[in-house]
C-alpha positions in Angstrom: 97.8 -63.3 -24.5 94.2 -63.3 -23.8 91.9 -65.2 -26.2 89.7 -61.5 -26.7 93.2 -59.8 -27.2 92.2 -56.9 -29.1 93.4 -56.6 -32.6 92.8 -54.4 -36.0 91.1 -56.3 -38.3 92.2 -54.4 -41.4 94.3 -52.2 -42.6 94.5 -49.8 -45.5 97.9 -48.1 -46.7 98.2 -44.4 -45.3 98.3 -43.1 -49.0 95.6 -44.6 -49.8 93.2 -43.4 -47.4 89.8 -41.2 -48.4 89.4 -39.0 -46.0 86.2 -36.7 -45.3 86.4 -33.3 -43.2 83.5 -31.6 -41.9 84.0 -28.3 -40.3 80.9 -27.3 -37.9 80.1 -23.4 -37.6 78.1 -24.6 -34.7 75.5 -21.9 -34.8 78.0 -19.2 -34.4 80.0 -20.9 -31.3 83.0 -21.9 -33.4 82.0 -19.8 -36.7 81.9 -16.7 -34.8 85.1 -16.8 -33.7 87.3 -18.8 -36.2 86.9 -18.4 -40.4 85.8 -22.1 -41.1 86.3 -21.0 -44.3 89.8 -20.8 -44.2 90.0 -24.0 -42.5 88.4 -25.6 -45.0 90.6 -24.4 -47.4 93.6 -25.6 -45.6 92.7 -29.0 -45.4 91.2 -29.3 -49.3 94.7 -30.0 -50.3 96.2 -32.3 -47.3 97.1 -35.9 -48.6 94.2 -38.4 -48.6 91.1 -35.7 -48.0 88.7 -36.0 -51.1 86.1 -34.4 -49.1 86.8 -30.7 -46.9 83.2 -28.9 -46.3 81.6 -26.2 -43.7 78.7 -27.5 -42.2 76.2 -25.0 -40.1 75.0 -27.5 -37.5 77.4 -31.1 -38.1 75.1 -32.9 -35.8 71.5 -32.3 -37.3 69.8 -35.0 -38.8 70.4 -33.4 -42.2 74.0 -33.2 -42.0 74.0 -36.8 -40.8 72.3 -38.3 -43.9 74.4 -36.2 -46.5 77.8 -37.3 -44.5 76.2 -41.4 -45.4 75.7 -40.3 -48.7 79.0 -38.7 -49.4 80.5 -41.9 -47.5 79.2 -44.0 -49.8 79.7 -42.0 -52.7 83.1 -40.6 -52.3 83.9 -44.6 -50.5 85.6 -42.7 -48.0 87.2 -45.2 -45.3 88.4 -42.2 -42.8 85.8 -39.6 -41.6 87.3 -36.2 -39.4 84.3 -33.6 -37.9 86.0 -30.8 -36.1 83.0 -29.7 -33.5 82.3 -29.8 -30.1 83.7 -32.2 -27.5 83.6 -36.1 -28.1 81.7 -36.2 -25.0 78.6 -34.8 -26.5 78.8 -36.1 -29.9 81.5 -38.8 -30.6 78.5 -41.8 -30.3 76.5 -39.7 -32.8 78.8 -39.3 -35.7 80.6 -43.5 -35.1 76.8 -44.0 -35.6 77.1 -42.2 -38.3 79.7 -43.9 -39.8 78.4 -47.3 -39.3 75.2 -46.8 -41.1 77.3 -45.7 -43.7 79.1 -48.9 -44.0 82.4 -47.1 -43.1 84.6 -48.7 -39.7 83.1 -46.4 -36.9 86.5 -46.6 -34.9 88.1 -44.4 -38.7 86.1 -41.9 -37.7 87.7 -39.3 -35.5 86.1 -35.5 -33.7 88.0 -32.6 -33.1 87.1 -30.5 -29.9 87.7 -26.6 -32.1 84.7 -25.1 -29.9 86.1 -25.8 -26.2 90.0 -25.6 -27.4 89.7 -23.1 -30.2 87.0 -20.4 -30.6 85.9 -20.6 -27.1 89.9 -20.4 -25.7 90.6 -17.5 -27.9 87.5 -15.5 -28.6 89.5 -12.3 -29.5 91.8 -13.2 -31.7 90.5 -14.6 -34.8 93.3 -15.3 -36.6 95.2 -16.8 -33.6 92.4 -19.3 -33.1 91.4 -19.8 -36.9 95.6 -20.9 -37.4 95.3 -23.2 -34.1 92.1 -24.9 -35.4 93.7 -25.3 -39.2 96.6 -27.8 -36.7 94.1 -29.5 -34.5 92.3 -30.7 -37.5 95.2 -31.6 -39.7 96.7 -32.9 -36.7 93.5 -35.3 -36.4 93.7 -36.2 -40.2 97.2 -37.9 -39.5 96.3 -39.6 -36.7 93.3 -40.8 -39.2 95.2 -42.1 -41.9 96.7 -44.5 -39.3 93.7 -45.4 -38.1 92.8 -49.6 -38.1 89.3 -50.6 -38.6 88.6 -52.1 -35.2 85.9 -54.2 -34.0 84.4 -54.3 -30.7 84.9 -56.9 -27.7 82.1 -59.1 -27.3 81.2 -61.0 -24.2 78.8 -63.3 -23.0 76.7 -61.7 -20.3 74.9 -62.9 -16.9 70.6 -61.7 -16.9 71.2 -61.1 -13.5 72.1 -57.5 -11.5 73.1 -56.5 -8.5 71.2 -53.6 -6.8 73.3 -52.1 -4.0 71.1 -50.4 -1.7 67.6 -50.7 -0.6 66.0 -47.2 -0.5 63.3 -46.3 -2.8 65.6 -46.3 -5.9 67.8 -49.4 -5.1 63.8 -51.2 -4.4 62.3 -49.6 -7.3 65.3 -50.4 -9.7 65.1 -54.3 -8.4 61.3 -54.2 -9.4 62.0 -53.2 -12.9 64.4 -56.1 -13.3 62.3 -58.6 -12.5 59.4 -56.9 -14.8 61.7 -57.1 -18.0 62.6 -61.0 -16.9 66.1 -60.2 -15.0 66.9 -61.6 -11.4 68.2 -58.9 -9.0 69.8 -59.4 -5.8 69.7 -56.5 -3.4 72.3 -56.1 -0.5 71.6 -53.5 2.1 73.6 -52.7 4.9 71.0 -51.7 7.4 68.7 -53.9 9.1 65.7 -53.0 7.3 64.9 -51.9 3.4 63.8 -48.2 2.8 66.4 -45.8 3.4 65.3 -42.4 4.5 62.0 -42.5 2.5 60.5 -45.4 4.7 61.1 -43.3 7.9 58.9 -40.4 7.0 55.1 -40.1 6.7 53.5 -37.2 4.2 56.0 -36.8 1.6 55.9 -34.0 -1.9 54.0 -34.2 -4.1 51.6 -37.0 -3.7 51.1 -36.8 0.1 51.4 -40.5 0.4 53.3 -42.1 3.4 56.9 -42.6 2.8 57.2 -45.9 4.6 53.7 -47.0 2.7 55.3 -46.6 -0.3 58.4 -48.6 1.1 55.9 -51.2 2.6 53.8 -51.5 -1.2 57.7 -51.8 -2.8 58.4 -54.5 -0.2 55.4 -56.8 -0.4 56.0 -56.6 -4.7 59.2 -58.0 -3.9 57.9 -60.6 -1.7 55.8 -61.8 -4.3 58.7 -62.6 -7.1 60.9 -65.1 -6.8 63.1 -63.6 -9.0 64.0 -61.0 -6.8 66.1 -61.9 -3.7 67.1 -58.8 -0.8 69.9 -59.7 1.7 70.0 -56.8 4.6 72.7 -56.4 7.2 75.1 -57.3 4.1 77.7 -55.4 2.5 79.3 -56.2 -1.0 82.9 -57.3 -0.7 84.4 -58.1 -3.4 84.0 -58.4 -7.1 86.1 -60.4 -9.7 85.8 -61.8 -13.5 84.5 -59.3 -16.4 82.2 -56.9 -17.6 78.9 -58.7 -18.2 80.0 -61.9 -16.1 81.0 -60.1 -12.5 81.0 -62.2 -9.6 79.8 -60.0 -6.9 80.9 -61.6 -2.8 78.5 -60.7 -0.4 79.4 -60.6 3.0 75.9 -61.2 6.1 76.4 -60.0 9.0 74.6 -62.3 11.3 74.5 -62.9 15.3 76.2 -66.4 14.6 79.2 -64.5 12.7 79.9 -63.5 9.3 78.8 -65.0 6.1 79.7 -65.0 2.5 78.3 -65.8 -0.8 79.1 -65.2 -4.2 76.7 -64.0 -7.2 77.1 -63.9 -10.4 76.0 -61.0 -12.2 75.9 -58.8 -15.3 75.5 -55.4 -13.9 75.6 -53.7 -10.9 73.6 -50.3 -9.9 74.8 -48.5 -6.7 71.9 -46.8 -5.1 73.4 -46.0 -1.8 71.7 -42.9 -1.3 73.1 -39.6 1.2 73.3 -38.6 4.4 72.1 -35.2 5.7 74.2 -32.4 6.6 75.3 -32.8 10.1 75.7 -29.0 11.3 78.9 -28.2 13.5 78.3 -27.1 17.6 76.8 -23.4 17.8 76.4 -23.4 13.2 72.7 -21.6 13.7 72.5 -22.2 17.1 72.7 -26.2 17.0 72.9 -27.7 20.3 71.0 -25.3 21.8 67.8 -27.3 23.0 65.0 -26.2 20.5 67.4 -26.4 17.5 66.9 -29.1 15.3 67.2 -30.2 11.5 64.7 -31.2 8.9 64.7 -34.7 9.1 64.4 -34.6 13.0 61.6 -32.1 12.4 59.9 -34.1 10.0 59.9 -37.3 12.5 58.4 -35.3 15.0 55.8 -33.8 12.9 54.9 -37.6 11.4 54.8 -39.0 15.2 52.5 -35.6 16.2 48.8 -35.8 16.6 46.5 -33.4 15.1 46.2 -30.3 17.5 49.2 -31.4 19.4 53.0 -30.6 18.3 55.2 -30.3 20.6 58.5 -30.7 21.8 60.4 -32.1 24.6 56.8 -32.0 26.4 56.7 -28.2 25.3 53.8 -27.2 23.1 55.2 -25.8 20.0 53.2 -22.5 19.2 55.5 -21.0 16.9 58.2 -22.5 14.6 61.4 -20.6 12.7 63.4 -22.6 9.5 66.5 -21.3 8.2 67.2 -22.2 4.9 70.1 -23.7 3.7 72.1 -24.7 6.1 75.2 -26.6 5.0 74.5 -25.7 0.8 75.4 -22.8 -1.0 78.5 -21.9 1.5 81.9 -21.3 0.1 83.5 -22.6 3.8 82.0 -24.9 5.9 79.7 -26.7 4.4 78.8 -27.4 0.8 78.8 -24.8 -2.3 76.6 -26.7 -4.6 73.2 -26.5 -3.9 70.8 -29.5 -2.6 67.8 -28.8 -4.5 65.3 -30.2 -2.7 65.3 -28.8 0.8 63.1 -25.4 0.1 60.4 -27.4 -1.1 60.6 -30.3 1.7 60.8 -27.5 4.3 57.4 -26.1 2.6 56.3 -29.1 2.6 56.6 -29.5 6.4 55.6 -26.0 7.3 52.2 -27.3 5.4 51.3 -30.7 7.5 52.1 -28.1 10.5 49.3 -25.9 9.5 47.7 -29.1 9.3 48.1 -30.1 12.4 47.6 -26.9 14.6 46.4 -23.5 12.1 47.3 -21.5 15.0 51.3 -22.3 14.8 52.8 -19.6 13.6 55.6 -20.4 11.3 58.6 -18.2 9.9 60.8 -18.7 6.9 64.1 -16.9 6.6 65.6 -17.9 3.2 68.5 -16.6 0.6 66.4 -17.7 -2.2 63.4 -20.0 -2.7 63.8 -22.8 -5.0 60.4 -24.9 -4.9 60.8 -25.7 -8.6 58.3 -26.8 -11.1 54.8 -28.1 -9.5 56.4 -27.7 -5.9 55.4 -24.1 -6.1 52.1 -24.9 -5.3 53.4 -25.9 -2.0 54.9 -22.2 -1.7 51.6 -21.1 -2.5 49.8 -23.1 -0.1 52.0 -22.3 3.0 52.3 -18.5 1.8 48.5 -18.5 1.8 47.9 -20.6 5.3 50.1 -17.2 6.9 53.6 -18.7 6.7 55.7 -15.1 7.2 59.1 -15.4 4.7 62.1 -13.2 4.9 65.1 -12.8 2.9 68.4 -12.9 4.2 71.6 -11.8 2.4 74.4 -13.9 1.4 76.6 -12.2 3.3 74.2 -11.6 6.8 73.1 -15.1 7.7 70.6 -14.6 10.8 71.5 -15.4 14.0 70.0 -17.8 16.9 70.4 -17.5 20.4 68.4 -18.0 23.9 66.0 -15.3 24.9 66.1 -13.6 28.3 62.1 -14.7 29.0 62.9 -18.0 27.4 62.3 -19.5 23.8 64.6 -18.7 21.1 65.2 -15.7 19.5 65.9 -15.8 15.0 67.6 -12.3 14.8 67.5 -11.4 10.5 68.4 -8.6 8.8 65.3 -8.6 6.3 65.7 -7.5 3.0 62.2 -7.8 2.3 61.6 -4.2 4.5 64.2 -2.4 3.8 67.1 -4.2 5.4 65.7 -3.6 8.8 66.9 -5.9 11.5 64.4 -7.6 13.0 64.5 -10.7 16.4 61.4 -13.3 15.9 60.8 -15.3 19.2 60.3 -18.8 18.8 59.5 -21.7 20.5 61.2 -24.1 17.9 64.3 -23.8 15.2 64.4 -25.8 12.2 67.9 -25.7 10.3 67.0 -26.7 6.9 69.7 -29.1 6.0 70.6 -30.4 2.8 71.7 -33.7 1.4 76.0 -34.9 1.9 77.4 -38.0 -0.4 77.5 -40.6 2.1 81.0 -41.6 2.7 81.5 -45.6 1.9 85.6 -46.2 0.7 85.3 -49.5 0.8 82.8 -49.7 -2.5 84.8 -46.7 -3.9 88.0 -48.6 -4.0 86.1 -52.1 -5.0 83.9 -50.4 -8.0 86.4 -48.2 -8.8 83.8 -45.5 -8.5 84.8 -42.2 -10.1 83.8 -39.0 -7.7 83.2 -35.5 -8.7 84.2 -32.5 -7.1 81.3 -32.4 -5.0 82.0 -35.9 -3.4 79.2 -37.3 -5.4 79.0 -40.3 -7.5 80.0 -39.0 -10.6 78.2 -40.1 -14.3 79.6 -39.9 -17.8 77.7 -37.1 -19.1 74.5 -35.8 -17.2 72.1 -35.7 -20.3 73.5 -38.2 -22.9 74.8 -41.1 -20.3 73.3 -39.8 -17.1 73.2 -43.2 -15.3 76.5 -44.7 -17.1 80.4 -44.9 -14.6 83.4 -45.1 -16.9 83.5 -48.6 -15.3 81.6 -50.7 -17.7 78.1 -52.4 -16.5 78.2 -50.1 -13.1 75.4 -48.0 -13.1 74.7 -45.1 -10.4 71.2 -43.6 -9.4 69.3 -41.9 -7.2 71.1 -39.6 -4.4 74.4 -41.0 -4.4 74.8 -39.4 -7.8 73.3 -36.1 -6.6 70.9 -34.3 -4.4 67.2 -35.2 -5.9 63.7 -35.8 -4.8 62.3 -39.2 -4.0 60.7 -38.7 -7.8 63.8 -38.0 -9.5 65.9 -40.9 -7.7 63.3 -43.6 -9.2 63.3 -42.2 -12.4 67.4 -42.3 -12.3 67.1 -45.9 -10.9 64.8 -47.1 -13.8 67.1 -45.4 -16.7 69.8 -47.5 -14.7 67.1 -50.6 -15.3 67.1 -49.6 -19.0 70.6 -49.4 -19.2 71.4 -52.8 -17.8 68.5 -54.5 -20.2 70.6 -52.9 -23.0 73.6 -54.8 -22.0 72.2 -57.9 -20.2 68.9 -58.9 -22.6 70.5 -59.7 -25.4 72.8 -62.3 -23.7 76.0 -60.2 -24.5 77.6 -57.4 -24.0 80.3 -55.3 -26.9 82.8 -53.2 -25.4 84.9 -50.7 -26.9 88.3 -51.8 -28.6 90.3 -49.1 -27.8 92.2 -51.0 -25.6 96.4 -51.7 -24.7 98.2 -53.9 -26.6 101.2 -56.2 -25.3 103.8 -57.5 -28.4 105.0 -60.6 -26.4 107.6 -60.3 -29.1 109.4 -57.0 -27.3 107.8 -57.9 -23.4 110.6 -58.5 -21.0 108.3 -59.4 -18.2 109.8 -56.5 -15.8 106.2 -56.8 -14.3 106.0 -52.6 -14.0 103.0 -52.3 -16.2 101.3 -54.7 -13.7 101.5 -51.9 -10.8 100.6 -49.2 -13.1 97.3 -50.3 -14.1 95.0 -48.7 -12.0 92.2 -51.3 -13.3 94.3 -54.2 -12.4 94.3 -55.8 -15.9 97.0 -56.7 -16.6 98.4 -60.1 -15.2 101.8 -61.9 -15.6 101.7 -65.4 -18.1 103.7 -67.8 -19.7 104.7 -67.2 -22.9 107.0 -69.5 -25.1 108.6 -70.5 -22.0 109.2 -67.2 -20.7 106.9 -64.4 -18.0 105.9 -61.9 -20.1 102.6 -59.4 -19.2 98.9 -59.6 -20.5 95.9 -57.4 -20.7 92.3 -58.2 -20.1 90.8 -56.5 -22.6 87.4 -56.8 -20.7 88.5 -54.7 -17.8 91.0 -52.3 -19.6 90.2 -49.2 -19.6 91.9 -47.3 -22.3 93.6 -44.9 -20.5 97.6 -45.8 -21.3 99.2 -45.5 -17.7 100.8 -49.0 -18.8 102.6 -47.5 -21.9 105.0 -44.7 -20.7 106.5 -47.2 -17.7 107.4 -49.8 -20.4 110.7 -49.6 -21.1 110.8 -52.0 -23.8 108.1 -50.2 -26.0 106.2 -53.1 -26.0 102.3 -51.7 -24.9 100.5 -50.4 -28.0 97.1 -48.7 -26.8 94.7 -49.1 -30.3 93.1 -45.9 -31.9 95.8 -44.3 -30.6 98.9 -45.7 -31.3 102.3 -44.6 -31.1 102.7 -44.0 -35.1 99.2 -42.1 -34.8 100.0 -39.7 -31.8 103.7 -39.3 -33.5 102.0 -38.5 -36.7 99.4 -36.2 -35.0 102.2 -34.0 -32.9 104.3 -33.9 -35.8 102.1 -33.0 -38.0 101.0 -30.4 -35.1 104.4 -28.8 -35.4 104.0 -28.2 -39.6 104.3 -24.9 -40.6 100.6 -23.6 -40.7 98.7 -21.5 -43.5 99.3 -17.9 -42.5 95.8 -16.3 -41.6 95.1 -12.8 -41.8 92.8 -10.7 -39.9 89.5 -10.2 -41.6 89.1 -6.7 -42.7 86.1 -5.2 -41.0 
């Protein structure tokens, strides 16, 4: 077995146990809906509880210290909250827990808001008698619970940064500024993604590729920084916190490889912009063209002098959202910052040429925050805008006496349909996750729904993966401003000097277990691990299997193919699920309607 093979390191007889249960009303969301009261009740008298209480708000600071205090004073070694879900508070109250001196991994949260008064908001009884089982349900699975400790490993003060747009470049800056080396590896030719193509950018109306150009020549001037272009990362082996990342050149002379070691890694890939289909808004009808290839040829335009295929541009129409916010063919969530950059152009047009005049047709306008200024701006220069149903996207075709025509059904004047001749159309794209399988499958990146990089939680562990010491940020995670994908790639910064500064790295313990004792070595757990940790040894002369506990994630796909019992997963053990379901299946308290 591994020498970090996960392992309880005590141990305290299930009769024994003093367990704490605090019931949160939540404010009304699980109160409102389910007699805590009752609950409480029910669990005053189950074996090993000394402590059943209601608590309005569980998570306030308040609550917190009187939980230490009963801790301490009740020396309760098992602590229950039945709340909201883990995902929002199940740091909070281990935290809570350890302060208190108590094993953080006794501590278990039961989700009554999302699976109890939220599921069953009109019957109160029905929800009050299935909260009462969830949380005695949770107190057996506690008083099995081991007092764990967490994994610790040595880690590398080194991170990999792949991509080199403004975040990826940014991101590399603030590890070097906190005394870690980062290696960059981008798989274009040059540094700067899409923000070192572009001049005037929102809201500071400073040169996208001077800002690229001021990141750069930082970087040149640390030698603690190193950026590889035309390179791709290829593989990654070894564990969390001690990663070696292979890096594959591609040069004129042939391919090249090199291996880094590192600690984390942050994937800043960024997007790619909605490619509209043949006749979506008229594309491929010359005078149709996207944002971004609008935006190039208002950065290469003179002042006094936009034009277009060697046509002067007197009048320009934008059609917002094209690709975002549609249920078929393109992309239902939506991209957030396309109003405002199409604002934002239809401003350096006025600057360019006044006498341009420019048409919006939108579903709504969502130049958020500051960016309404912009809005303002345009709105006052004589920018026309007009509304356009969900349901009645305008049309664009080729006019009779030349130019295009925008044909909108304007809700703005009384839904009357109205055709605005133009000499140019801009389809306001938005952003696309940019499609790269080959890092999916190596990171093990998890994707949401949207095909975006997906986070743990967007507000408590908005840069963190599930796969430890791989950090996302910037627009591979989600569509976001220039702004907002910095910010992202400097939390990722602050995440990895969590984990790399200290010169290691804790992981949690809740981890599968192999009894070499029971293993037959039938190798099936080895194909079932989608983590790939779990590897075939010797074992007193015999194959049996064995789990890297630095890679593992938890997740028990190993246990049910093992037909020799043998796989254990900790915190959640087979005598503590058995416990929980049976326990589940008890006769519950009868609850009565409350009488109104």
């Amino acid at each position: 077995m591994s020498e970090n093979e996960a392992t309880p390191v005590g141990k305290v007889a299930p009769e024994d146990r003093r367990i704490g249960v605090y019931i949160c009303h939540c404010g009304g969301n699980i109160s409102d809906y389910v007699d805590v009261e009752a609950v409480r009740e029910a669990l005053a008298d189950e074996p090993g509880v000394v402590v059943s209480t209601t608590e309005l708000f569980a998570c306030s600071d308040g609550t917190q210290h009187d939980m230490i205090d009963a801790i301490k004073e009740k020396q309760l070694d098992g602590l229950v909250v039945a709340s909201c879900s883990p995902k929002l508070h199940q740091v909070t109250f281990r935290n809570v827990a350890a302060r208190a001196g108590m094993n953080p991994y006794t501590y278990s949260q039961v989700n009554v808001r999302e699976q109890g008064s939220w599921a069953h908001q009109h019957d109160k009884a029905g929800a009050t008698e299935k909260v009462i089982g969830l949380v005695r349900s949770s107190v057996a699975k506690t008083r099995l619970s081991d007092a764990l400790e967490p994994l610790r490993f040595d880690t590398v003060p080194r991170a990999l940064v792949v991509g080199g747009g403004i975040a990826g470049l940014r991101a590399a800056i603030g590890l070097a500024e906190i005394g870690l080396e980062a290696v960059v590896v981008e798989k274009a030719p040059e540094v700067g993604g899409w923000v070192g193509r572009h001049g005037e950018t929102f809201p500071s109306n400073a040169a996208g590729r001077d800002q690229i150009a001021s990141l750069t020549e930082q970087i040149k001037q640390r030698r603690d920084i190193t950026v590889y272009t035309n390179a791709e990362l290829t593989g990654k082996s070894g564990t969390f916190g001690n990663y070696s990342a292979e890096i594959t050149l591609h040069r004129e002379g042939g391919d090249k490889t090199l291996s880094v070691d590192v600690g984390s890694i942050i994937v800043a890939t960024g997007f790619d912009s909605y490619a509209p289909d043949d006749g979506e808004f008229g594309y491929g009808i010359d005078g149709v063209v996207t944002l971004p290839q609008f935006k190039e040829l208002v950065d290469a335009s003179e002042v006094g002098k936009l034009t277009y295929n060697g046509r002067p541009v007197r009048s320009v129409g934008y059609v917002y959202c094209v690709g975002s916010r549609q249920e078929a063919g393109g992309n239902e969530y939506c991209s957030k910052f396309c109003c405002t950059a199409a604002i934002h152009a239809s401003v350096l047009v006025n600057k360019l040429d006044p006498g341009i005049r420019q048409f919006h047709l939108y579903r709504d306008v969502r130049a958020y925050g500051r960016n309404e200024l912009l809005y303002n701006e345009t709105r006052d220069a004589g920018s026309v805008f007009l509304k356009f149903a969900d349901d009645a996207p305008p049309t664009v075709a080729k006019l009779p006496s030349g130019g295009l025509g925008l044909t909108i059904t304007d809700l703005l004047t009384d839904s009357r349909e109205v055709t605005i001749p133009v000499d140019l159309v801009v389809l306001v794209t938005g952003m696309v996750p940019r499609q790269n399988k080959s890092l999916v499958d190596l990171l093990k990146l998890p994707l949401g729904t949207d095909g975006f990089f997906n986070e743990i939680h967007p507000k408590l562990r908005p840069v963190e993966t599930v796969v430890d010491g791989v950090m996302i940020a910037g627009c591979c995670q989600s569509p976001r401003t220039a702004g907002e994908s910095v910010a992202a790639g400097l939390a990722a910064v602050a995440q990895s000097a969590a984990l790399l500064k200290k010169g290691y790295a804790e992981l949690e313990p809740l981890v599968a277990r192999i009894d070499p004792e029971k293993c037959t070595g039938s190798g099936d757990c080895l194909t079932a691990c989608p983590y790939d940790s779990i590897t075939s040894i010797e074992w007193d002369g015999r194959q049996i299997a064995s789990v890297d506990p630095a890679t593992c994630k938890g997740c028990g796909g190993c246990i049910p193919v093992c037909g020799a019992d043998a796989i254990d997963l900790l915190g959640y053990t087979d005598a503590q699920m058995r416990a929980a379901i049976e326990e589940m299946f008890e006769a519950s308290v009868p609850v009565k309607e409350p009488v109104a």
